[in-house]
C-alpha positions in Angstrom: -1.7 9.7 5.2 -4.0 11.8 3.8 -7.1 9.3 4.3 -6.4 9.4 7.6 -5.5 13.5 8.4 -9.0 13.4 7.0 -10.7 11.1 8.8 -9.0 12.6 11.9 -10.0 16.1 11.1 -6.3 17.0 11.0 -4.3 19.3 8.6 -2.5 16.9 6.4 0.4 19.2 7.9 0.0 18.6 11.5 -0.7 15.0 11.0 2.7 14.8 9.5 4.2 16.4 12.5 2.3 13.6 14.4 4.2 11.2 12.4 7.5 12.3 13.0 6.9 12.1 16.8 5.5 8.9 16.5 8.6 7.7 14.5 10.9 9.5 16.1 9.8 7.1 19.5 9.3 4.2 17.3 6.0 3.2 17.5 4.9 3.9 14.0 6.7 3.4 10.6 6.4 4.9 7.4 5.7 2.2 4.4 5.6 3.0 0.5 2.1 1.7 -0.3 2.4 -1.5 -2.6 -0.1 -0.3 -5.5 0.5 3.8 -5.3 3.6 5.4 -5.1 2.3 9.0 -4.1 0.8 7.1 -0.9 2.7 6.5 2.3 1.1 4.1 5.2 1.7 4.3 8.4 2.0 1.3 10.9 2.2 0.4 14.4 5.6 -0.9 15.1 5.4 -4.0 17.9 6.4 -1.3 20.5 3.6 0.9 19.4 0.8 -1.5 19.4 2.5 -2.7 22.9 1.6 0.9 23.6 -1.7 0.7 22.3 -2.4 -2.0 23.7 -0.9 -1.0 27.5 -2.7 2.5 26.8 -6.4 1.0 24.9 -6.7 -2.1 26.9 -8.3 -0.6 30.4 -10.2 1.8 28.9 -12.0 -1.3 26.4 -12.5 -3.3 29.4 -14.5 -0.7 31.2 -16.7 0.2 28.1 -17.4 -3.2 27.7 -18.6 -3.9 31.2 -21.0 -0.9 30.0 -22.6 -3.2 27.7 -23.1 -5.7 29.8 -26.2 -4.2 31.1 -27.9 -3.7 28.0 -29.8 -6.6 27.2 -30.0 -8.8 23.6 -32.6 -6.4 22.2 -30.9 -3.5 23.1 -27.6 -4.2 22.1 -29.1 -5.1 18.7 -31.1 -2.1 18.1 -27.7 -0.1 19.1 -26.0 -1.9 16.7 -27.7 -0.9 14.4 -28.2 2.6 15.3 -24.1 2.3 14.9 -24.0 1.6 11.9 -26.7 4.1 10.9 -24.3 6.9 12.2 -21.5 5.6 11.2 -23.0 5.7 7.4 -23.6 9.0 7.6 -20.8 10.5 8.6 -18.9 8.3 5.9 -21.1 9.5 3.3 -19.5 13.1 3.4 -19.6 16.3 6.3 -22.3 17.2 7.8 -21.0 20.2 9.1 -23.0 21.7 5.5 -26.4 20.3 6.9 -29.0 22.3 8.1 -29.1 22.5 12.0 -32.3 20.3 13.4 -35.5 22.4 13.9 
């Protein structure tokens, strides 16, 4: 839980209280985690990735009719600014960098 209040940018705290709503209606569950016993894993029950699903599925279809008009190229080169990005902000927070000049 706490790899993901982080990734989040939540309070370990308030993603807790998250979790107990989510439980509470049944679409998550907690699970011990099978190699560390300090861990706990959280995991969509079938009626929360129903939810998901129900709630994620329009919203994927219209993005992805957005990237229909880019063409091969394009798409590649975004791709690949992506996973730039995505590097970076996995390698630690930038919120210590300097600002652009």
């Amino acid at each position: 839980m706490k790899t993901l209040a982080d990734r989040l940018g939540l309070s370990a705290r308030n993603l807790t209280t998250v979790a107990d709503a989510l439980e509470t209606e049944g679409l998550i569950r907690r699970a011990a985690h099978p190699n560390d016993r300090r861990a706990t894993l959280l995991e969509l029950t079938p009626v929360g990735k129903t939810a998901a699903d129900q709630s994620l599925g329009p919203r994927l279809e219209i993005i992805g009719r957005l990237f229909d008009e880019l063409t091969t190229s394009d798409r590649t080169r975004f791709a690949s600014d992506l996973t730039t990005l995505v590097a970076a902000m996995e390698s630690g927070p930038l919120s210590d960098a300097a600002p652009p000049r």
